[in-house]
C-alpha positions, 0 to 999 in steps of 0.5 A: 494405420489410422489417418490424423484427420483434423476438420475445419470447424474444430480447427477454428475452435481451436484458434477461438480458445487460443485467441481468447486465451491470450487476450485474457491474458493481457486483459490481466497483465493490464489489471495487474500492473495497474494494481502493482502501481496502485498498491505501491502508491498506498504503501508510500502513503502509509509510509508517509502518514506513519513516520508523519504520526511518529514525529507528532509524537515525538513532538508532543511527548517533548511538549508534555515533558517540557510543561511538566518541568514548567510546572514543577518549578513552579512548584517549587518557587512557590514554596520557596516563596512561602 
């Protein structure tokens, strides 16, 4: 029957990668928080700049309508008028 041996040297090769490994690991975990906070923020910007361009249109859509009715009855009082 053979004999397991393991050697010093691989065993500090081994506890290199694992060590290594795991401080990857967080190095990533760190990254990607950061960015799951960062990407949260945009989506409440885009939000916010999107429902803001919406009322800006409803607003300026009522305006239109409402110089249009203005100038329609201009319109019409003038030729009354004549």
């Amino acid at each position: 029957m053979k004999k397991f041996a393991l050697h010093i040297d691989a065993l500090a090769v081994i506890i290199i990668v694992f060590i290594t490994s795991f401080g990857f690991n967080l190095y990533q975990r760190y990254q990607y928080s950061d960015l799951l906070k960062e990407h949260i923020g945009l989506q409440f910007q885009v939000l916010s700049l999107e429902l803001g361009r919406a009322m800006k249109d409803a607003k300026l859509k009522k305006c239109v309508d409402d110089t249009e009715t203005q100038l329609a009855s201009l319109n019409d009082c003038r030729l009354n008028v004549q």
